[in-house]
N, C-alpha and C positions, 0 to 999 in steps of 0.2 A: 326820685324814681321809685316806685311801686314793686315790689317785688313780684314775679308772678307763681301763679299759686301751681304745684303738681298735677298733670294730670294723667290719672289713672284709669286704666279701664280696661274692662275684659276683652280675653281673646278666642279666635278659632285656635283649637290649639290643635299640633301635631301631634299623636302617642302611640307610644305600642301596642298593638292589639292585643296585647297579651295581659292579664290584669298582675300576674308576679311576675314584679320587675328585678328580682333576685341577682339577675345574670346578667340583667342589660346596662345596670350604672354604672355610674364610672364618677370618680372626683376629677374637680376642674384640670384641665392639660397643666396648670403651673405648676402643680404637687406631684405629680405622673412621671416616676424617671423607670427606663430602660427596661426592667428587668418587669416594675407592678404592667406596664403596658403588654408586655408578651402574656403575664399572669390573667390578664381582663380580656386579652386576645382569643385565648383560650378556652377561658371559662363559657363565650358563648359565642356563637358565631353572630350572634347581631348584637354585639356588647355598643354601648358608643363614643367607647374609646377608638373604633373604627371612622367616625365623624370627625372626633375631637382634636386627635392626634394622630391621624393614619400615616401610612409609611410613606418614605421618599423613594426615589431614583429609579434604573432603568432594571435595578433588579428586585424590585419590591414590585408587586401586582401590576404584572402587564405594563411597567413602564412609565405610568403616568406621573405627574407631579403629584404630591401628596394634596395639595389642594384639589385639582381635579378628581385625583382619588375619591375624596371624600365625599365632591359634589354626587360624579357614577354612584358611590354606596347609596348616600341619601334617593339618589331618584330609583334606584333598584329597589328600595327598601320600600318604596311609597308605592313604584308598580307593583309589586308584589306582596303586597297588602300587609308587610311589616308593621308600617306604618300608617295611620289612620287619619284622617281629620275629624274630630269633633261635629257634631250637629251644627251649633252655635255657638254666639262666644261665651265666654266662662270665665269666671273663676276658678283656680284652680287651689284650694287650701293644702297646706301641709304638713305635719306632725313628726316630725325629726328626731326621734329616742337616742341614747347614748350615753354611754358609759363614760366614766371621769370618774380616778379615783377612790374606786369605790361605791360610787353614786350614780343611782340614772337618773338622767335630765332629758327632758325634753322641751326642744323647740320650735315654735309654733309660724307659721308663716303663709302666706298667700303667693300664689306666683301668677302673674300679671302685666299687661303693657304698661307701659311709663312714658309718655313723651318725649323726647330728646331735645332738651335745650341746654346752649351751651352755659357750662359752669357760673358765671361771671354774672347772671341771671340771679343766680339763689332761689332755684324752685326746687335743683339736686346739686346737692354741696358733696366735692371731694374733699376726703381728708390726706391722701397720700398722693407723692408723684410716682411718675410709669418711666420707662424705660422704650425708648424709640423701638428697639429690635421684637418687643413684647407685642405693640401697637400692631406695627409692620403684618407681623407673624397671623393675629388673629384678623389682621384686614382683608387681607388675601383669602381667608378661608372664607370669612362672610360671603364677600365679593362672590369666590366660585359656588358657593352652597346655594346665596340668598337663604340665609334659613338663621340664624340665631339658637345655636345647642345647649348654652348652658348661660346658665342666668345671674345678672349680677344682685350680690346679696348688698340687701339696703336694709335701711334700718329708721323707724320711724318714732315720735312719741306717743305713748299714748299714757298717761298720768292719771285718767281715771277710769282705766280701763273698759272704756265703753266697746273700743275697735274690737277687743279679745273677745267680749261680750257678740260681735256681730260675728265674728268668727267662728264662737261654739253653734251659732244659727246655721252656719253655711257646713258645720261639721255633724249634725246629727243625727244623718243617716250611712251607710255604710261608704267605705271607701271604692273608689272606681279600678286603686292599685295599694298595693305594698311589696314590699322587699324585706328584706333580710343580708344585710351587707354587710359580714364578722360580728361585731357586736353594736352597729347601727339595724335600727327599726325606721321602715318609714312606712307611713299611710298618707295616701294623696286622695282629696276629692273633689268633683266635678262639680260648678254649682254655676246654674244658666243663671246669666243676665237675668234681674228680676227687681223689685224694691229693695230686697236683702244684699243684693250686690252693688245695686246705686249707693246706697244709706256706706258701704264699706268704700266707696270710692270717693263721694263726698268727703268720708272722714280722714283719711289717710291724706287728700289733696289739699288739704288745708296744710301740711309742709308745714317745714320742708323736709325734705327727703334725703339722707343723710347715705352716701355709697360706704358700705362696709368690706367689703370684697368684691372685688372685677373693676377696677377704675380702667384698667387695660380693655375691659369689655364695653365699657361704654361709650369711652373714647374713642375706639373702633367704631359701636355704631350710629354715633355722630356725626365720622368720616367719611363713612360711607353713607349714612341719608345725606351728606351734600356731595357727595358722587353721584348717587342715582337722582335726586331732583332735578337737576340741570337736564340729564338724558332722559328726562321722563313729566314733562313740561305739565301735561294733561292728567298729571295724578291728582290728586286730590290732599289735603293737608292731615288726614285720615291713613292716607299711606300708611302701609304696614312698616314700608322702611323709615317712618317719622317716628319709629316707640322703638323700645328695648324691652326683650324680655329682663322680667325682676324677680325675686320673692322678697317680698316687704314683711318686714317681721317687727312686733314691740318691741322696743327697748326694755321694757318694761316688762321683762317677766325673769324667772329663775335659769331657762334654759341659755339664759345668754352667755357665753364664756366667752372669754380674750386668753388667748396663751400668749407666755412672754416666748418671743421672735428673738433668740440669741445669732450673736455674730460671728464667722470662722471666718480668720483673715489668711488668707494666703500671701508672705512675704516675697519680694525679689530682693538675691542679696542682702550683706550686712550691712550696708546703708538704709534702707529701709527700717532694718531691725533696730540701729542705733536712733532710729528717726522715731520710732512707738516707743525707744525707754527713756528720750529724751523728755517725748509730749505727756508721757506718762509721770513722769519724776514733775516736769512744771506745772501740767494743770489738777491733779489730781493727791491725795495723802494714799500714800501704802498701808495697807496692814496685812499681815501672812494672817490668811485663816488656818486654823489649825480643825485637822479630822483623822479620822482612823486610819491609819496606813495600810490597815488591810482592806478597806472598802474605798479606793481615792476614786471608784466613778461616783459611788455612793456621794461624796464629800460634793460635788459640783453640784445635784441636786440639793443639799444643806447652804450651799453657797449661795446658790439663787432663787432659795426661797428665807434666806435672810436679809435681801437686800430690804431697806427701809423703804416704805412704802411712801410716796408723797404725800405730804409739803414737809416728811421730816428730815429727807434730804437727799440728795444728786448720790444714788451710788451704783457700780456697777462692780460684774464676779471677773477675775481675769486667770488665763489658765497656759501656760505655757511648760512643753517640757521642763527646760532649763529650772525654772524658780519656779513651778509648781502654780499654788491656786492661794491668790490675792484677793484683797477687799479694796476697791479703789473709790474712795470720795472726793467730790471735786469741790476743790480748792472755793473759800468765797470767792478770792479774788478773780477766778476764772469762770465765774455768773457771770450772764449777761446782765446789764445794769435792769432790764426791767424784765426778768426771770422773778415775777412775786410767786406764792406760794400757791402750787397746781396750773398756772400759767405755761401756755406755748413752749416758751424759750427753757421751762421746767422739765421739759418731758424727754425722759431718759434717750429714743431714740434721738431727739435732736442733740442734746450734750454730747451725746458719744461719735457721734459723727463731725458734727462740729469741732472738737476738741481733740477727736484724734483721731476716726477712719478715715474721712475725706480728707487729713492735711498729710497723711501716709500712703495711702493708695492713689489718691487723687478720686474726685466726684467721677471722671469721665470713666474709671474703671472700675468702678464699684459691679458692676455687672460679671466683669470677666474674674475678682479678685475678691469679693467679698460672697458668701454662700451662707443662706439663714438656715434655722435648723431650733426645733422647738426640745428637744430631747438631749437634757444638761448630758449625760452618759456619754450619748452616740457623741457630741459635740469630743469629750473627750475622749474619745479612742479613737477617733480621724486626728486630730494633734497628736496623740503615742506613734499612729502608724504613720507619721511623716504627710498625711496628705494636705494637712495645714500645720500653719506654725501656732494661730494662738487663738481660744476663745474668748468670745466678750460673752459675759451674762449679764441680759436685762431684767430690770421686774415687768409683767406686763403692761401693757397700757390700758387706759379704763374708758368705758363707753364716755362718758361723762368728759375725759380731756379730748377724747376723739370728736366728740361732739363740739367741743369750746371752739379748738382747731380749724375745724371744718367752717364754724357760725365767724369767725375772724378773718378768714381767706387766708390760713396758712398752708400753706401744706408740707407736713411731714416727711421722713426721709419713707423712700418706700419696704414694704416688710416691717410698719411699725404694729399693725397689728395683723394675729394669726386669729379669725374668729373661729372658732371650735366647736363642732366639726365642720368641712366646708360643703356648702350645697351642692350637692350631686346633679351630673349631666343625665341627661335621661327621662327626666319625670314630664317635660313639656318642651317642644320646641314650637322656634317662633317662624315658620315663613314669611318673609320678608319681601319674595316675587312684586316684579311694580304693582302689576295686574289688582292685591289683597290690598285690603281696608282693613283699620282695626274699627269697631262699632262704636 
């Protein structure tokens, strides 16, 4: 069987009329709790975390369901010239600034339609699994929007930098937008369907095309392009609701980061608890890490950025009131027999699940009982104040095993990787109405 190749192509895109988009983005609904949402609510009355994540029930804005919510916002914001539609379709490039450490990096990316076909194809390969209620959640919003807000981050090769090369082409005249988001930068620019953007779609459709963030988002709008084909017979295979919006971005450059995605388990009972020191004591060697008593948040960050970095071996940070912050390596005996070195069955998140959240929590509750959290510190001071019992530290995972992963039809536990920082809603939305074509 033939694999078939990516296909990519420009779109009409929706955007704010406004060219600083300062006040209007928003990070994806998955990273958005309670408190950043009122914060973005705020900041601007057309922010679009009002899209993304609007309010529920009958005493939230007039009543409506928060789907419905969102659709009203959306067609108010288009009547009232909020929002705009482009000329023609486009390209949309992007330059993503940020800080890390000390250092700013920046990432480079294009945002884009993408065909939707399903996985099992190999023209866009997952590497992580989703969680039903995740699926569900963003179904419902597509369905009542028809619109597509925030875009799933993919990630492609390009080894001798030729695509970066057509990208500085389509970057060299002024941006159509920018922001200023705390201490992200971004410039976004417009560039019509031309040679310059064939030559960029040719290149990237030669695949395959690798989901680095949104696996929930695509999977959604694959379920819903075979929701609306059925009801909509006379469309054309060009349909808008046949693509997803993307930002495809190199592999291949310095901006790329992965943070390691540590784990807080929330126990029931001390059956549970004897059930992590049991699986803990069999499959893995203890060692007390030793740190300064007077800085033990400080010590969790030393913890997890000692762990040994693969193929020199399975290690993970462990952190619990009680006995404090351990070094756990796992046993040979407790390798899978064909766990070789940087290999699938190697990679921390799956050990650690395997070996001990899933056989303590159980898989089916991983959602309600396990909460990720990239910030060794905060990790430890929700364990001090009781609201979990114990952290796991990861090292992060690398493009390179995310990519093996994905080129094998594995897929990973979900939350194995945190790509840093995550692409912001706002910069392009995708109408999806039966009526639109993509070109």
């Amino acid at each position: 069987m033939v694999t078939p190749s990516p296909v990519v192509r420009p779109l009409i895109g929706l955007r704010y009329a406004r060219t600083d988009l300062s006040g209007v983005l928003a990070p994806p609904y998955d990273v958005i709790g309670p408190e950043q949402r009122e914060r973005l609510r705020e900041r601007d009355p057309h922010n679009a975390v009002r899209l993304e994540l609007s309010y529920t029930g009958a005493a939230d804005e007039g009543g409506a369901d928060r789907y419905a919510q969102a659709a009203q916002t959306l067609q108010a914001w288009r009547r009232d010239g909020v929002l705009r539609y482009d000329e023609g379709p486009s390209l949309y490039p992007h330059a993503h600034e940020f800080a890390l450490r000390g250092e700013r990096l920046t990432r480079v990316g294009v945002l884009c339609a993408v065909r939707l076909t399903p996985f099992e194809q190999g023209a866009v390969l997952p590497h992580e699994g989703t969680l039903r209620g995740a699926r569900e959640d963003r179904r419902l919003l597509m369905r009542a929007c028809r619109a597509q807000m925030s875009p799933v981050f993919v990630l492609h090769d390009d080894p001798t930098g030729e695509v970066a090369h057509v990208i500085a082409k389509m970057t060299r005249g002024q941006p159509v937008a920018h922001a200023a988001t705390g201490d992200e930068r971004h410039r976004l620019w417009r560039h019509p369907a031309d040679e310059v953007a064939e030559r960029y779609c040719e290149l990237v459709g030669r695949g395959p095309l690798f989901i680095a963030d949104g696996h929930h988002r695509y999977e959604t709008a694959l379920a819903v392009s075979r929701e609306l084909a059925p009801a909509h017979p006379d469309a054309p295979a060009q349909a808008a609701f046949n693509y997803v919006l993307a930002v495809l971005c190199p592999a291949q450059q310095p901006g790329m980061v992965i943070l390691p995605t540590h784990r807080l388990l929330k126990l029931q009972g001390r059956e549970e608890w004897e059930r992590l020191q049991a699986l803990a004591q069999l499959h893995f060697i203890r060692r007390r890490f030793d740190h300064d008593p007077a800085d033990p948040q400080g010590a969790a960050r030393a913890l997890a950025r000692s762990l040994e970095p693969p193929p020199g071996g399975a290690q993970f940070g462990i952190y619990t009131r009680a006995e404090g912050y351990a070094l756990l390596s796992v046993k040979s005996a407790s390798l899978p027999a064909d766990a070789g070195p940087g290999g699938y069955n190697q990679l921390a998140t799956v050990l650690i699940h395997r070996l001990l959240i899933d056989a303590v929590v159980g898989e089916e509750r991983i959602g309600e009982r396990v909460t990720y959290i990239t910030d060794e510190a905060e990790a430890v001071r929700r364990v001090n104040d009781g609201r979990f019992d114990c952290a796991l530290f990861l090292r992060p995972t690398t493009v390179a095993q995310m990519q093996r992963a994905a080129t094998t039809g594995q897929r990973m536990p979900g939350k194995s990787t945190y790509f840093y920082p995550k692409a912001p809603t706002g910069l392009v939305i995708n109408d999806i109405s039966p009526h639109l074509t993509i070109p």
